[in-house]
C-alpha positions, 0 to 999 in steps of 0.5 A: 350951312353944314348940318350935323344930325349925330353925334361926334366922336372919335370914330367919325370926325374924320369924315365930318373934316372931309365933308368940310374939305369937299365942300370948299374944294367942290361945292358939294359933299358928294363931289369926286376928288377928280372934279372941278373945283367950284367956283362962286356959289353958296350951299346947304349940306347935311353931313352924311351919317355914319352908317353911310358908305365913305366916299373917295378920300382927298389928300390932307395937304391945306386946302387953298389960299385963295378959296372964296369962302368966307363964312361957314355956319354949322347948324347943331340942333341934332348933335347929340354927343362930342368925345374928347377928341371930336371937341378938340378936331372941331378946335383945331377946325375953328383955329384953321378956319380963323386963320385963314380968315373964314368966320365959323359959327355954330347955330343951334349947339347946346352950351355944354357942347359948345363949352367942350370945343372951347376948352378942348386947348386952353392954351391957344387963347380964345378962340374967334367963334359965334353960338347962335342959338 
């Protein structure tokens, strides 16, 4: 589970994207590029505010094939605000994820939010998506 306590916009969903690639690669938001990647395990996180210092950037090749994840659930109550551009990165997020076969799911997120993420492509059909809330 990925906590979001702030709002998104264009200025910081690149860290929210690296924070996710951290995640599945290490284990943990923290994690420096030169660790181990992890293994089996489940984990809770909070994404790290803006006003918190960038940690090491990792390359944006696709993360792997193989990775055990399966199943990510974002947990929103806190997120205030999505622009226009942090609802169409969480779109190309969920599209990424699917096709990869890992369900995403958005627990808490107010429904006009969630509406944004869905509309920010019309074209691509719907997406394959759970709102908890």
């Amino acid at each position: 589970m990925i906590r979001i306590e702030e709002s998104l916009y264009f200025a910081n969903i690149s860290q929210i994207k690296e924070m996710f690639k951290r995640i599945e690669l290490f284990g943990h938001h923290h994690a420096h590029p030169t660790s181990r990647r992890r293994t089996v395990s489940s984990t809770t996180q909070t994404a790290p505010s803006a006003s918190t210092p960038d940690s090491p950037s990792i390359a944006p090749a696709r993360l792997s094939e193989s990775s055990d994840l399966k199943n990510i659930i974002i947990h929103c109550k806190y997120l205030g605000e999505l622009d226009a551009s942090a609802a169409s990165s969480l779109h190309e997020m969920v599209r990424e994820y699917d096709s990869r076969g890992i369900f995403l799911c958005f627990a808490k997120l107010k429904p006009t939010l969630f509406d944004q993420i869905r509309n920010a492509s019309n074209s691509e059909g719907p997406l394959k998506v759970s709102f908890l809330s």
